[in-house]
C-alpha positions in Angstrom: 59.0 62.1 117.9 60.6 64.7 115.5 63.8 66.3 116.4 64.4 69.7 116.2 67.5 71.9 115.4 68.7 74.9 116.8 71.4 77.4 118.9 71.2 78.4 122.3 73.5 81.7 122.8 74.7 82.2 126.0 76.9 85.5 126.8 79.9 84.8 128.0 84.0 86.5 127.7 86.4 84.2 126.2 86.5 80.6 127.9 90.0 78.7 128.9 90.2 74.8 128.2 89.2 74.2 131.6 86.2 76.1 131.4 85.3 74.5 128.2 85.5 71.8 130.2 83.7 72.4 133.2 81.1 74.0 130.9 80.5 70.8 129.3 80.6 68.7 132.4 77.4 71.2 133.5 75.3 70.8 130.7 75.8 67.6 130.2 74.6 66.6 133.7 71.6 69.3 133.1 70.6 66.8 130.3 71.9 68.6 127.2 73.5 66.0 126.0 71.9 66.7 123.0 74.3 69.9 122.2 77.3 71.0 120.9 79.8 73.6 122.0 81.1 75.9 120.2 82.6 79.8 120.4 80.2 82.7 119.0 81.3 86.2 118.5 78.8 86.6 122.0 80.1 84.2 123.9 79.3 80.5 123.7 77.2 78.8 121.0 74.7 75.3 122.1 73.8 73.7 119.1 71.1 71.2 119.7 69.1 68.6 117.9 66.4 67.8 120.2 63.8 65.5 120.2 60.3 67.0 121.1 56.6 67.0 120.8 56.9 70.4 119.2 59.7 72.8 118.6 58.4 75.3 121.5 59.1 72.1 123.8 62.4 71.3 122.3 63.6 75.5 123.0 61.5 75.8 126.4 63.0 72.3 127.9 66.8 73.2 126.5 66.6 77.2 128.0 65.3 75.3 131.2 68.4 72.9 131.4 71.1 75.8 130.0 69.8 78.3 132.7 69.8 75.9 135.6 73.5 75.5 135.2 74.0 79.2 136.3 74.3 80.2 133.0 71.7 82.2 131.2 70.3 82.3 127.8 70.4 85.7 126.1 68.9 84.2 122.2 67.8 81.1 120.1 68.3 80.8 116.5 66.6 78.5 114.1 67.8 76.7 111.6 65.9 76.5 108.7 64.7 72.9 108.9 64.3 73.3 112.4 60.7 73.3 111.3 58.8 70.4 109.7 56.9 70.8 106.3 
């Protein structure tokens, strides 16, 4: 199964450590296990590299896990070899 790259943004002000934290205690029982967390000039930054059927399964299933922790999803970016030649 190919894995796919890409960011999740998710709006958010400025996070304490024990946010962070809790933040990644969330997701990571929401299954994104897969991600990395990072600060973005919006709020907080998911990087993923997910393995998928296709790379509209990889985003649909990650938005599904992000937003089902309370938090919501306000963009994905690609990567550029998020994509397969």
């Amino acid at each position: 199964m190919p894995e796919f790259r890409f960011t999740v943004i998710v709006p958010r002000p400025p996070m304490t450590h024990e946010e962070i934290l809790d933040a990644t205690d969330a997701l990571g029982s929401a299954g994104c296990t897969d991600a990395s967390i990072r600060g973005h000039a919006d709020g907080m930054e998911l990087l993923f590299e997910r393995a998928a059927e296709s790379l509209q399964a990889a985003i649909s299933s990650a938005i599904s896990e992000v937003e089902g922790t309370g938090y919501r999803v306000s963009k994905v970016e690609l990567q550029r070899e998020a994509i397969p030649t």
